[in-house]
C-alpha atoms as a printed R data frame, in Angstrom:
    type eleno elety resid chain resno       x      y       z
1   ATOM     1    CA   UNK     A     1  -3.469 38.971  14.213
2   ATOM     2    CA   UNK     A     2  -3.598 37.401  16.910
3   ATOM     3    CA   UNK     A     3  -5.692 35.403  20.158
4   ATOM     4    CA   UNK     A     4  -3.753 33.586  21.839
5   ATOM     5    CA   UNK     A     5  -1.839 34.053  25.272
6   ATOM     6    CA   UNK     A     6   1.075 32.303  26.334
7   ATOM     7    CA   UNK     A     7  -0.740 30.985  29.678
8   ATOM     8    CA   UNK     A     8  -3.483 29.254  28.138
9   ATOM     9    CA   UNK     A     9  -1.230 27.085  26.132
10  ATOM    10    CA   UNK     A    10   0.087 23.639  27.443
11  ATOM    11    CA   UNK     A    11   1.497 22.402  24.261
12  ATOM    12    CA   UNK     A    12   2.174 23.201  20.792
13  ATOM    13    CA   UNK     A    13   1.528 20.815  18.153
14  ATOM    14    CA   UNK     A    14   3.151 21.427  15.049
15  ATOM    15    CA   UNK     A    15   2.120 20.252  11.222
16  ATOM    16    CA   UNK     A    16   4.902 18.934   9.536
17  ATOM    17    CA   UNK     A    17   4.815 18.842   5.619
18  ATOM    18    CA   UNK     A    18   4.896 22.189   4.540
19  ATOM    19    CA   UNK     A    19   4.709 23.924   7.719
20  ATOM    20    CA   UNK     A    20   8.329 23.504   8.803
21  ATOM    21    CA   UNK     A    21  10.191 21.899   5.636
22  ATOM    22    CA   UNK     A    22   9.132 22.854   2.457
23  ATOM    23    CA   UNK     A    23   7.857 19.760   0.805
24  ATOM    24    CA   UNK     A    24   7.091 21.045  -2.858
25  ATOM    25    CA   UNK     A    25  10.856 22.428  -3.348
26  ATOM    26    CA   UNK     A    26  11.853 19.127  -1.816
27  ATOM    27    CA   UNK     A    27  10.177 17.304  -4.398
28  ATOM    28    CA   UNK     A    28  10.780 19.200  -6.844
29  ATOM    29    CA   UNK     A    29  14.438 19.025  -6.524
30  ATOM    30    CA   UNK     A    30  14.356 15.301  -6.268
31  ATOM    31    CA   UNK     A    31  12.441 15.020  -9.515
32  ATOM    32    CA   UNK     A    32  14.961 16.846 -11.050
33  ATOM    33    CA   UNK     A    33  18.008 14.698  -9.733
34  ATOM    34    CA   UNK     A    34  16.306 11.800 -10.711
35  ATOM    35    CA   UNK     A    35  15.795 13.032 -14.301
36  ATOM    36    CA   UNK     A    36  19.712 13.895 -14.185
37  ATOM    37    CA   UNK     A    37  20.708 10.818 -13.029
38  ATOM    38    CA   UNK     A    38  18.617  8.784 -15.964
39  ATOM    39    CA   UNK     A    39  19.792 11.358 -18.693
40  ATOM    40    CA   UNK     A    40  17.414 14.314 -18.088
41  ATOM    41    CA   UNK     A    41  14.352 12.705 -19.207
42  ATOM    42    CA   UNK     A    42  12.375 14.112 -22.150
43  ATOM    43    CA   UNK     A    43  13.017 17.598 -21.771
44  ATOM    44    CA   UNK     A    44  16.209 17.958 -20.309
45  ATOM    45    CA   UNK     A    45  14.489 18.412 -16.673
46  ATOM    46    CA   UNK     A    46  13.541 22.142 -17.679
47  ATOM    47    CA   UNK     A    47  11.344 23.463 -14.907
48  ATOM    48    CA   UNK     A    48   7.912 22.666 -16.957
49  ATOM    49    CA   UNK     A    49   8.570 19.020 -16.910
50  ATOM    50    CA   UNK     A    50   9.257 19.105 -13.718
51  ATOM    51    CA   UNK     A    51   6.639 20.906 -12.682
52  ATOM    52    CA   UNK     A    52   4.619 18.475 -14.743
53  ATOM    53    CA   UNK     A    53   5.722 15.607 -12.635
54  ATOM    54    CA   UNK     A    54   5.359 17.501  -9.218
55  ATOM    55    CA   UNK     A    55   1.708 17.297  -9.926
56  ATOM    56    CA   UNK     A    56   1.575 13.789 -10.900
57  ATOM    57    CA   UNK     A    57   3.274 13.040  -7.873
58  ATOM    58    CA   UNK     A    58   1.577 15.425  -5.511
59  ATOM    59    CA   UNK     A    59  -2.168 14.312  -7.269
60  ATOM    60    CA   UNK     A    60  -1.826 10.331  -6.249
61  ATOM    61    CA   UNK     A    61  -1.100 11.252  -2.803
62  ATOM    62    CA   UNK     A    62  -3.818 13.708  -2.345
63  ATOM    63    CA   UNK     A    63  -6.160 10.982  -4.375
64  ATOM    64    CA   UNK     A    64  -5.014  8.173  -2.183
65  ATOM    65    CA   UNK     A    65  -4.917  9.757   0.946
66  ATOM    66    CA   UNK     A    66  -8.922 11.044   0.030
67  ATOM    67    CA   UNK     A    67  -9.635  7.218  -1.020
68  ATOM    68    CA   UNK     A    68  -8.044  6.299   1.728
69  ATOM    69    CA   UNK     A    69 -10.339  8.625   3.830
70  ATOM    70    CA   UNK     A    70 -13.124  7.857   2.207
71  ATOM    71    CA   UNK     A    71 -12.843  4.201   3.168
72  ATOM    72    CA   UNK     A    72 -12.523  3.166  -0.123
73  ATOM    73    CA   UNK     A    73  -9.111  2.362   0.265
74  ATOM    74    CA   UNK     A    74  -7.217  0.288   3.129
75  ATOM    75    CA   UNK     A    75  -4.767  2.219   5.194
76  ATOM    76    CA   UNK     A    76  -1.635  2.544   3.526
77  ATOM    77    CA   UNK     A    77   1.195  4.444   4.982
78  ATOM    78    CA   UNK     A    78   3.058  7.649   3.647
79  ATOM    79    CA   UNK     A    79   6.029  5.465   2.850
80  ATOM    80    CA   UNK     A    80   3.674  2.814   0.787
81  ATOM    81    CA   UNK     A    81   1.592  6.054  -1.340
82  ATOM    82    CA   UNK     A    82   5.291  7.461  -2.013
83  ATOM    83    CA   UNK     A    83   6.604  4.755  -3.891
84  ATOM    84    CA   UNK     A    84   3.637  4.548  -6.090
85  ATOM    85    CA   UNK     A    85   3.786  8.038  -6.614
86  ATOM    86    CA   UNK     A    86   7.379  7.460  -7.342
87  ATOM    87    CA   UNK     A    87   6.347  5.159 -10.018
88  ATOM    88    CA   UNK     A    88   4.019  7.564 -12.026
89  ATOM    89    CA   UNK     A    89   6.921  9.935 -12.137
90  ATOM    90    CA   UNK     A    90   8.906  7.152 -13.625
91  ATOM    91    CA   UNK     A    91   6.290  6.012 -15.585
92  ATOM    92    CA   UNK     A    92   5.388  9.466 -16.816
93  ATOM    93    CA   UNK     A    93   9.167 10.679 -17.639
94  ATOM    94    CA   UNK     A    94  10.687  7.181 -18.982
95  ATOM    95    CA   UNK     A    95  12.766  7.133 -16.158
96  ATOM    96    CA   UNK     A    96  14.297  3.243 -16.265
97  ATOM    97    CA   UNK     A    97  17.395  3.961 -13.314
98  ATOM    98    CA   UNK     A    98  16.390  1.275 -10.946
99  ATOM    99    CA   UNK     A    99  18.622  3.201  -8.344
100 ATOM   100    CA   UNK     A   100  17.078  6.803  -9.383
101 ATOM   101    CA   UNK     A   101  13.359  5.290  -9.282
102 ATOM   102    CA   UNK     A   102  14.302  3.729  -5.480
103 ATOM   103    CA   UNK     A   103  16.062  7.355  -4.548
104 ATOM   104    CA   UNK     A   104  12.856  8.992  -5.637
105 ATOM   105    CA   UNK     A   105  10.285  6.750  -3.584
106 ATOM   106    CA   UNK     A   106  12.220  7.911  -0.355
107 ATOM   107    CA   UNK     A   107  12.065 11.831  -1.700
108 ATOM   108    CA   UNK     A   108   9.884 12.946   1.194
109 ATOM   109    CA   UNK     A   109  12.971 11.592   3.513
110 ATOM   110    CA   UNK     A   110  15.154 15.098   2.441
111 ATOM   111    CA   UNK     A   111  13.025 18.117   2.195
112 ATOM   112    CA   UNK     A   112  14.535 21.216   3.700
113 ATOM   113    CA   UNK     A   113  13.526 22.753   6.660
114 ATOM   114    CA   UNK     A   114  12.240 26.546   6.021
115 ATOM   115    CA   UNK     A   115  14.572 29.128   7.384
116 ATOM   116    CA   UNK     A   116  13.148 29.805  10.471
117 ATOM   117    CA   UNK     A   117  12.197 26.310  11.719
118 ATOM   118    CA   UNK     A   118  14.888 25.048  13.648
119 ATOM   119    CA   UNK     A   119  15.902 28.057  15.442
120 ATOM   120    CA   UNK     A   120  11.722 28.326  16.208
121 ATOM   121    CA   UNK     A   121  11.272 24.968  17.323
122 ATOM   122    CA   UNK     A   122  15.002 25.253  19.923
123 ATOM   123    CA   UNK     A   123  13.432 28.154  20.843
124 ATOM   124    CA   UNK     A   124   9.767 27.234  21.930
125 ATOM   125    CA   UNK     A   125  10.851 24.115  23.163
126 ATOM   126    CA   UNK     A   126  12.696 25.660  25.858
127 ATOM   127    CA   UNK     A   127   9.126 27.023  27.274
128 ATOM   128    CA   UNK     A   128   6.534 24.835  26.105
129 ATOM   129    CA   UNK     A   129   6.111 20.662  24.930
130 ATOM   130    CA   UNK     A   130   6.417 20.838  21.729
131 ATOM   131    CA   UNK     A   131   5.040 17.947  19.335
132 ATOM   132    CA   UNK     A   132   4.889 17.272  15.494
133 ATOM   133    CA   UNK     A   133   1.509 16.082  14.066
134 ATOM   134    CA   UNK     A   134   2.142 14.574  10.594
135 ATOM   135    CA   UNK     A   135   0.446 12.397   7.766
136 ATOM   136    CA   UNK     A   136   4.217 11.312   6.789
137 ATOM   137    CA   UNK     A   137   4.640  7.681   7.866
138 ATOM   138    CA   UNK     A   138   7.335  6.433  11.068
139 ATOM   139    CA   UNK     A   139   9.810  5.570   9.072
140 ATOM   140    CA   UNK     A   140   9.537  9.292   6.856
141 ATOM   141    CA   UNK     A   141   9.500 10.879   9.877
142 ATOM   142    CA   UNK     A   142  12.556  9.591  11.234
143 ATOM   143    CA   UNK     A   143  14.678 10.602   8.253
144 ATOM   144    CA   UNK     A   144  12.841 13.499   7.601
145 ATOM   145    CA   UNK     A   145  13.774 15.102  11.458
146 ATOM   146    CA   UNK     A   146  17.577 13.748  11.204
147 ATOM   147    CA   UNK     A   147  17.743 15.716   7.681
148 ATOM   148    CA   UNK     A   148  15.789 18.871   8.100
149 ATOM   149    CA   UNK     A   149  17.646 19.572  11.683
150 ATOM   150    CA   UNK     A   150  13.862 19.207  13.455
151 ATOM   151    CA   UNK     A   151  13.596 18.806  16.774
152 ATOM   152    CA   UNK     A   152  10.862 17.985  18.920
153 ATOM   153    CA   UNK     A   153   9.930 16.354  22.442
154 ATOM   154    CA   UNK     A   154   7.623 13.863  20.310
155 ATOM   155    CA   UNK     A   155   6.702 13.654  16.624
156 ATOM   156    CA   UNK     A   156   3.351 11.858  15.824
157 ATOM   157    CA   UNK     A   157   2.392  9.997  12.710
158 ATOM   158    CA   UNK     A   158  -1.270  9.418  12.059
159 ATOM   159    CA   UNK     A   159   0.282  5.770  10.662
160 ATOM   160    CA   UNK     A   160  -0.452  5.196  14.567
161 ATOM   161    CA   UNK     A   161  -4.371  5.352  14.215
162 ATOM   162    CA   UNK     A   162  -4.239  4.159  10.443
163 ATOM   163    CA   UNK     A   163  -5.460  7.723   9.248
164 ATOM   164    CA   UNK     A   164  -4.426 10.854   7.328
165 ATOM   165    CA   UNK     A   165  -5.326 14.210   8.783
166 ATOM   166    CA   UNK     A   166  -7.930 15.377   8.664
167 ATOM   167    CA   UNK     A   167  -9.793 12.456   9.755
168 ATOM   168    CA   UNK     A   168 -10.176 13.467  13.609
169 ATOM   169    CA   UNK     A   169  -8.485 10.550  15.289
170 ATOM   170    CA   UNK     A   170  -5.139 12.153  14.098
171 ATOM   171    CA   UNK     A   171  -5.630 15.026  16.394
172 ATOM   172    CA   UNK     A   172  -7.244 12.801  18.838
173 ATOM   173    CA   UNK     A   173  -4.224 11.237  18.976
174 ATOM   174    CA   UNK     A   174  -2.007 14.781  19.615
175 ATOM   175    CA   UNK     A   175  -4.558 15.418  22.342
176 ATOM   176    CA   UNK     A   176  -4.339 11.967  23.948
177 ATOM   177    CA   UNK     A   177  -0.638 12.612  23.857
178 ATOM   178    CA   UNK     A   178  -0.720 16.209  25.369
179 ATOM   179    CA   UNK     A   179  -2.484 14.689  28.566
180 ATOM   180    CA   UNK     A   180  -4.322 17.993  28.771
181 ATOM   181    CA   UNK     A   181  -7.836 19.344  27.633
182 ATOM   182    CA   UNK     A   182  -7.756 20.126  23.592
183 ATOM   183    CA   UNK     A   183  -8.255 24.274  24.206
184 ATOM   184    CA   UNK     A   184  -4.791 23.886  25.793
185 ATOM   185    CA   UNK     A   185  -3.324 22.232  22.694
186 ATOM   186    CA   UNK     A   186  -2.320 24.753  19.916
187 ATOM   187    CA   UNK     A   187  -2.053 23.737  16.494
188 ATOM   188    CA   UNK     A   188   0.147 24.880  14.176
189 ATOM   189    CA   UNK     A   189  -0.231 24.622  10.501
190 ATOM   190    CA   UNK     A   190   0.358 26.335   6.801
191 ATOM   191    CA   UNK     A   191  -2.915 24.486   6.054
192 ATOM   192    CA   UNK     A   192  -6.408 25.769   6.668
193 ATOM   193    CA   UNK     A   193  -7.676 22.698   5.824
194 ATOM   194    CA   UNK     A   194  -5.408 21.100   8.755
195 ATOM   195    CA   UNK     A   195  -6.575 23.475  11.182
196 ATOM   196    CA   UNK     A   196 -10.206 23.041  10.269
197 ATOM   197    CA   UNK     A   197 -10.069 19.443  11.278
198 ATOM   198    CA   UNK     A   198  -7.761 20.811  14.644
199 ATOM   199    CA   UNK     A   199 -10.166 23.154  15.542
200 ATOM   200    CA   UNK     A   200 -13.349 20.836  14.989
201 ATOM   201    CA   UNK     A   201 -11.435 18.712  17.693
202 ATOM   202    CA   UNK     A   202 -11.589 21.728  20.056
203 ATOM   203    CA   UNK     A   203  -8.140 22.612  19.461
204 ATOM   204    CA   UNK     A   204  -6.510 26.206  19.633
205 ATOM   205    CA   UNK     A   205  -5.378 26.628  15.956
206 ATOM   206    CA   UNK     A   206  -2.425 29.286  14.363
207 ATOM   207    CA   UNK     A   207  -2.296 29.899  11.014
208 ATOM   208    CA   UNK     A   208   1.877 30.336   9.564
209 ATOM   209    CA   UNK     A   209   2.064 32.078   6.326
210 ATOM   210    CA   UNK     A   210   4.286 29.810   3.660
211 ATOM   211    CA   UNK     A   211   5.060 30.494   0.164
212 ATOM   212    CA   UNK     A   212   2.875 27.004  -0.073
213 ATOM   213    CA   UNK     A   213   0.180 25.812   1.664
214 ATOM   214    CA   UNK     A   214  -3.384 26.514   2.248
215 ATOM   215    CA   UNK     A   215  -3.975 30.078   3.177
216 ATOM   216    CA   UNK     A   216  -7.131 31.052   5.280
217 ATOM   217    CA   UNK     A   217 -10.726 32.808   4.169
218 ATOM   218    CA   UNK     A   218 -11.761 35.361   6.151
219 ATOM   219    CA   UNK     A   219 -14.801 32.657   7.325
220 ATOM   220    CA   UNK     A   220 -11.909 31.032   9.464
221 ATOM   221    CA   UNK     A   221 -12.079 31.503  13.160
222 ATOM   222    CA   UNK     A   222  -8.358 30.807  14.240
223 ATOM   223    CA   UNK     A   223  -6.914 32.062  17.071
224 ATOM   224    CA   UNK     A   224  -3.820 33.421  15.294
225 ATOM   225    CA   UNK     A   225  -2.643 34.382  12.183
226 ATOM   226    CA   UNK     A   226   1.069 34.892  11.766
227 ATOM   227    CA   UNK     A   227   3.668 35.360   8.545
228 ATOM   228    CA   UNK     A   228   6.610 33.780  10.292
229 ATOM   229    CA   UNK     A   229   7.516 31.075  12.754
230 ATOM   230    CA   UNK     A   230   8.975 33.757  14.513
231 ATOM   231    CA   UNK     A   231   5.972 35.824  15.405
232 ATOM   232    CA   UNK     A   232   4.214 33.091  16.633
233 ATOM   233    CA   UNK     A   233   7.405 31.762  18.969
234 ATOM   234    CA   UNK     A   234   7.432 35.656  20.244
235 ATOM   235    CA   UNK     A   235   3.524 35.885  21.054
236 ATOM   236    CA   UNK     A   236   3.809 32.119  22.965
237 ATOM   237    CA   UNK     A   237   7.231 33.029  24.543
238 ATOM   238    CA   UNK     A   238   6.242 36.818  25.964
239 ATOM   239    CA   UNK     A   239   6.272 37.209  29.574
């Protein structure tokens, strides 16, 4: 389902965790070296444990990130709300490796791309600006792009306006960026959260199905709804 024409898009503004790599296998496989590396923790790394420690992990980011939102927190980047995440894993599984507990607080530098994001992004970049909106800090973003193969004409942390989507500066900031009014700006996300706080900004918004991620009600207004990258690169590619 779809709303959107190619000609009233100027630029394409993707989300980042989730959306093109998949951040919960990343993590997850991490965890798991991690527990290898420090003598499989205590239960051998099975997949409960670490599925255990995926939600400690992914529960102080979401907590900080709210706190954070919520002003009752100072800014802290991605890379800063990592490490302590980093450290309840550790905390949580015994882990002791000083060099396993560093490898872990830079886990969001290596998640893999989804299968269809790099040949999407070469793709739609050859048509349209294309730019990544992310919560990940600078530095994760850096890494993160060189690893997962992403490639972009500009990738945007909300680290530059101290916030965490969806606080409405972050897409202020894509829309600053874009140089053109927000209901030329498409966003792209896995998140329906993410594109509620797009759209609130006056920004087109496309929904792209992903085994994770926050999939729409039917009381969301989007202007597409796609279960691939590649749809959506066809619909905003068609002549």
């Amino acid at each position: 389902m779809a709303d959107i024409r190619a000609v009233d898009i100027d630029v394409v503004v993707f989300d980042v965790l989730g959306t093109l790599v998949d951040e919960p296998g990343g993590l997850r496989a991490e965890i798991r070296d991690a527990l290898s590396e420090s003598g499989g923790g205590p239960d051998g790394g099975s997949d409960d444990c670490v599925d255990e420690l995926l939600t400690v992990w992914q529960r102080h980011v979401e907590s900080e990130q709210r706190r954070i939102g919520q002003r009752e927190r100072a800014y802290a980047d991605s890379e800063v709300v990592d490490r302590e995440a980093a450290g309840r894993v550790a905390d949580r599984a015994g882990l002791t490796d000083p060099a396993a507990i560093e490898r872990l607080a830079t886990a969001s530098r290596r998640l893999p791309a989804w299968g269809d994001s790099v040949a999407g992004l070469e793709q739609l970049a050859r048509r349209l600006p294309v730019l990544g909106l992310s919560n990940a800090a600078h530095l994760t973003l850096l890494h993160l792009n060189a690893y997962a193969g992403l490639r972009w004409h500009q990738v945007l942390s909300g680290e530059a306006v101290w916030a965490y989507k969806p606080a409405p500066e972050v897409y202020g900031l894509a829309v600053d960026t874009a140089g053109c009014p927000p209901e030329r700006v498409l966003m792209v996300a896995a998140h329906a959260w993410d594109l509620r706080g797009a759209r609130a900004r006056g920004m087109r918004t496309a929904y792209v199905r992903r085994p994770v991620g926050d999939p729409p009600t039917d009381a969301d207004a989007f202007d597409g709804r796609f279960d691939g990258l590649e749809d959506l690169v066809n619909t905003l590619t068609a002549r």
